[in-house]
C-alpha positions in Angstrom: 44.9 114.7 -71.6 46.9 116.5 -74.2 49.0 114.1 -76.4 53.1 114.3 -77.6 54.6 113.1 -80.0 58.0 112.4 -80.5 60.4 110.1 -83.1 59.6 108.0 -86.1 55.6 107.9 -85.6 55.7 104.7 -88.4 58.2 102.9 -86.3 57.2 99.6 -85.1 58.1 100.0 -81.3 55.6 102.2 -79.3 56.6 103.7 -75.9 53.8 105.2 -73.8 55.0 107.6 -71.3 52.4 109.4 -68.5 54.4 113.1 -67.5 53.6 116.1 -66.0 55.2 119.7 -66.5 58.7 119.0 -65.6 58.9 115.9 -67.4 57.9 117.4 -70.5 60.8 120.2 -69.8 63.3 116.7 -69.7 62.2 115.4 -72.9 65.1 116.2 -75.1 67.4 114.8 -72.6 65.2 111.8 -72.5 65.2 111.0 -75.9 68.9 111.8 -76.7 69.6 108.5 -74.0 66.8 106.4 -75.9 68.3 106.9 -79.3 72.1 106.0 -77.9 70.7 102.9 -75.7 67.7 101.5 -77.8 69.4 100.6 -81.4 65.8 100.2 -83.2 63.6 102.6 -84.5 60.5 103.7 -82.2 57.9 106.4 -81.3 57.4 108.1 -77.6 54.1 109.5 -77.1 54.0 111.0 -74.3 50.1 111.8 -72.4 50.2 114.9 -70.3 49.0 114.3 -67.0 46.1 116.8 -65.8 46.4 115.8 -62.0 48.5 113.5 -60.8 48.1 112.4 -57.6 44.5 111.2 -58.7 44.7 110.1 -62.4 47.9 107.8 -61.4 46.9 106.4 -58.3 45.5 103.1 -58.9 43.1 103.1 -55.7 42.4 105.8 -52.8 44.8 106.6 -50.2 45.5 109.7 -47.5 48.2 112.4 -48.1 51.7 111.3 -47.8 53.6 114.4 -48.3 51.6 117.4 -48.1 47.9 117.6 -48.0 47.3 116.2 -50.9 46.0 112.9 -51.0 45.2 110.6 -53.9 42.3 110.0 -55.7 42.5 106.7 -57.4 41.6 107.2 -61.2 44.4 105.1 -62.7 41.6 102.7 -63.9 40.5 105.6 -66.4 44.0 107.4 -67.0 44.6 103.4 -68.4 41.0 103.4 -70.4 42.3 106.6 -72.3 46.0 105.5 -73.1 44.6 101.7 -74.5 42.8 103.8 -77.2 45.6 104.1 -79.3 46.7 100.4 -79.0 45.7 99.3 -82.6 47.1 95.4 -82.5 49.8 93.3 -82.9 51.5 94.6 -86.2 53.1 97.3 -83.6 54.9 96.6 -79.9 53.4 98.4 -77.1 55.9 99.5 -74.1 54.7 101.9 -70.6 56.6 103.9 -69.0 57.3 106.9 -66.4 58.9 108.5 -63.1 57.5 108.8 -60.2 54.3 108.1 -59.6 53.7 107.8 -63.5 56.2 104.8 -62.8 54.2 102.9 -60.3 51.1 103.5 -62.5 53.2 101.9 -65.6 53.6 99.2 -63.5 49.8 98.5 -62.4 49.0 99.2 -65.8 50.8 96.3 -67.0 48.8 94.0 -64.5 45.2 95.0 -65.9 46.1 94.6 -69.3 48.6 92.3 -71.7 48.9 95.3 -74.5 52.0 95.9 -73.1 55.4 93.9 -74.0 57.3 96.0 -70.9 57.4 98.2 -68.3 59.7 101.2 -67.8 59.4 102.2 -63.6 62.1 104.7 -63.4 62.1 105.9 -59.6 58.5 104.3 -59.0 56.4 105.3 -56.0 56.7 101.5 -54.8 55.8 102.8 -51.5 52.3 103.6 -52.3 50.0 102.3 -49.9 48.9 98.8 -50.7 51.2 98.2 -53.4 53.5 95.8 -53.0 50.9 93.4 -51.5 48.7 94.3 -54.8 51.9 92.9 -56.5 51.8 89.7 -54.0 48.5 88.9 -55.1 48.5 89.1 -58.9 50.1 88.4 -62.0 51.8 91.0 -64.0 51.0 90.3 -67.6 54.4 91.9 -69.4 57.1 90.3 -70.1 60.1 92.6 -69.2 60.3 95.4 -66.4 63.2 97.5 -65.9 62.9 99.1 -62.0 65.1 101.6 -60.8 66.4 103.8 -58.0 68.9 106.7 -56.5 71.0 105.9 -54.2 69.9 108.2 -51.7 65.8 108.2 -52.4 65.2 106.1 -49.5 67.4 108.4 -47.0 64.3 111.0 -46.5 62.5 111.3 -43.2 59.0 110.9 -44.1 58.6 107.4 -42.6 55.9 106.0 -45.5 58.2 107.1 -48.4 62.1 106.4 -46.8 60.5 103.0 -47.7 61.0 103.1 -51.3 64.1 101.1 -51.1 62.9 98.3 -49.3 59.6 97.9 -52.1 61.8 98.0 -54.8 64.0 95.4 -54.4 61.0 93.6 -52.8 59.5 94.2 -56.3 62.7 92.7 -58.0 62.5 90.1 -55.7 59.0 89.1 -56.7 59.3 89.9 -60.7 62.1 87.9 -60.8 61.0 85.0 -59.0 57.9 84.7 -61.1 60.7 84.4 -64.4 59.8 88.1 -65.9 63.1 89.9 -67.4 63.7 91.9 -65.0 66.2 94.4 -64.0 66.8 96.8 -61.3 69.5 99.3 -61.6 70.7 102.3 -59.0 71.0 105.7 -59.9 73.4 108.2 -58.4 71.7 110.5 -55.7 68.2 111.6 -54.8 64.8 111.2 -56.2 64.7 114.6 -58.5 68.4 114.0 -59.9 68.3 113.4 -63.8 64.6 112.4 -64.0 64.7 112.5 -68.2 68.2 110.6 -68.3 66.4 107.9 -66.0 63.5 107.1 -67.7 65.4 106.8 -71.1 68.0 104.6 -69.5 64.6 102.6 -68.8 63.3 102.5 -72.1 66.4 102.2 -73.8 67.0 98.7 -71.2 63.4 97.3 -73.0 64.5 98.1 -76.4 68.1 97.1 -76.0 68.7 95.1 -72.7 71.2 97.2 -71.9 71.9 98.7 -68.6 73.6 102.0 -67.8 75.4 101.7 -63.8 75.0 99.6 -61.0 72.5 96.6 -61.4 70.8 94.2 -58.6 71.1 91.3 -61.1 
């Protein structure tokens, strides 16, 4: 995967963010919302996903949308990203949208290198998932969830479930005392992607959030 960096690369907050094409367009508008939101220094590096139905899927599962289904490499997408996790004189935080969201969040139940979890728009109705998140113990200390107001008004009947899983998510982050947040974005799931995931980011550096909150 080719590598990005972006901000103070000495900075003592690390944000790890998995993107594809598009996100990479969104960067400058991601960043600009960090900087206003976060108030501390940090460093984005941002891993450029090579195909992302199977390096973020965290297990196998049939097409959704399309015929593409997914091919469950998460496990070494992870292996790669924990390379540049040197040790405690630095905080680690992961991040995405999407599906790079959903695999921030798995991420952060195979490993403790990371002190929080930016899911902006996460694919919570992946196949499996929220029982995956019934049965184990997430390892961060702070998530920050999120969602448009009209993601979960789509026909396709595995992914109109989004809104249900993610406030099932909350439900189950929060009851197991993590900081937790979930906050709701105006309109559909391809509206402001860049502004979203730096209103997530910014939350774990800041605690801040941006609109409506389920807390």
């Amino acid at each position: 995967m080719l590598k990005y960096e972006y901000g103070n690369r000495n900075a003592g907050n690390i944000l790890i963010q998995m993107a594809d094409d598009h996100d990479l367009s969104e960067m400058s508008k991601e960043m600009e919302k960090i900087r206003e939101l976060a108030g501390e220094d940090f460093c984005l590096v941002v891993f450029q996903v090579n195909r992302w139905n199977d390096d973020l899927s965290p297990w196998k599962a049939p097409a959704v949308f399309g015929e593409e289904g997914f091919g469950g490499r998460a496990e070494e997408t992870l292996a790669e990203i924990l390379q540049i996790v040197k040790g405690p004189e630095k905080k680690y935080y992961i991040g995405g949208y999407s599906l790079a969201g959903l695999f921030a969040l798995w991420a952060a139940y195979r490993t403790d290198a990371f002190a929080g979890v930016a899911a902006a728009s996460p694919s919570l109705w992946f196949p499996g998932f929220i029982d995956y998140m019934k049965e184990n113990d997430i390892l961060a200390e702070k998530v920050y969830l999120s969602l448009g107001d009209r993601e979960e008004r789509i026909r396709n009947p595995v992914m109109r479930r989004v809104g249900d899983c993610v406030r099932e998510a909350y439900g189950l982050l929060s009851e197991r005392g993590v900081d937790c947040v979930l906050e709701w974005n105006k309109g559909n799931h391809f509206k402001d992607p860049g502004e979203r995931t730096g209103k997530a980011f910014g939350w774990l550096l800041s605690g801040k959030a941006c609109g409506k909150s389920s807390e």
